[in-house]
N, C-alpha and C positions, 0 to 999 in steps of 0.2 A: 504494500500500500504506500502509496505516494502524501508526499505532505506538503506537495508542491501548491502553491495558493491558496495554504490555508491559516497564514497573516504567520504573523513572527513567536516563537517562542515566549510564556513571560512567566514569573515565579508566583504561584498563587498560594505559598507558604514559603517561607524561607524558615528553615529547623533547626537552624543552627541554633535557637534557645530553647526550642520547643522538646527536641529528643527524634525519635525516627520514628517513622510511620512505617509499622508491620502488617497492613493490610489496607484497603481501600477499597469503596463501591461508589456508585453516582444514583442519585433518582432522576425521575424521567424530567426534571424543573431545573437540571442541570449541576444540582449539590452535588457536593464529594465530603464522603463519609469518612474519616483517617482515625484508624488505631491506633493511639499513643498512648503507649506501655507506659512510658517515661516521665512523661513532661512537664517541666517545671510546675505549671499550675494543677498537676493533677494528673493519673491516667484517666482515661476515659476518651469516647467516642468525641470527636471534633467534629462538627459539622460547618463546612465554608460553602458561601454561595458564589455563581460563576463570577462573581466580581473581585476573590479573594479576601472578603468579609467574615468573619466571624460568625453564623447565625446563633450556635448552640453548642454546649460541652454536657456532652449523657454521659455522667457517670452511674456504672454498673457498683452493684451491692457490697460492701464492701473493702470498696475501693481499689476492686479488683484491676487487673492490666490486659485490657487486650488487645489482641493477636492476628485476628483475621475477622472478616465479617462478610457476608454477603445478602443483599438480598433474596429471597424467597420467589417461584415461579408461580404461575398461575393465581389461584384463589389466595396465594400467601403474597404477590407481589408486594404488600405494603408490611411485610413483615422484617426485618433486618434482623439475622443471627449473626451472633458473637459469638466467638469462641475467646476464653483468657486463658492467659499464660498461669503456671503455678496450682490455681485452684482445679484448672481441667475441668472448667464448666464451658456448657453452650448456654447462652440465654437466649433468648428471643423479644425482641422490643418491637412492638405496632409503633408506626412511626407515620402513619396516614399519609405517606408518599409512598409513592407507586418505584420500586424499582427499575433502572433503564438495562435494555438489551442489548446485548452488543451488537453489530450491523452484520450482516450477512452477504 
């Protein structure tokens, strides 16, 4: 796949204070969902809008860390599962946004 004409590269988190992002998903409004195990203000789900804004920080029970996440298919599209590090749980968060698919 070609990337040709589709506008320049730009940073929509910079991590260098925040920690790493061990998993990622987007809903279909453009959000990106980031696992930060780490991060200074906390682990927990980050949520940024396409404009590289801040909307939301889900933290999981606990204060658990996680790991990977994905959207759910079908009747669960608005379902987002976690997985964390250490505790070895899945949660699952209703998150009333529709998970996006990737293109075909």
């Amino acid at each position: 796949m070609s990337l040709a004409g589709r506008g320049a590269a730009r940073v929509l988190l910079d991590l260098e204070k925040s920690g790493c992002v061990d998993g990622m998903a987007t809903d279909n409004e453009g959000n990106v969902y980031l696992a930060l195990p780490s991060a200074a203000s906390g682990p927990g789900i980050y949520v940024m809008t396409p404009a590289g804004v801040l909307a939301a920080r889900l933290a999981l029970p606990h204060n658990e860390s996680p790991v990977n996440l994905g959207f759910g298919r079908g009747p669960e599209a608005g379902t987002l599962y976690v997985a964390t590090v250490g505790a070895g749980k899945v949660y699952r968060l209703r998150t009333g946004k529709t998970g996006s698919l990737p293109p075909r």
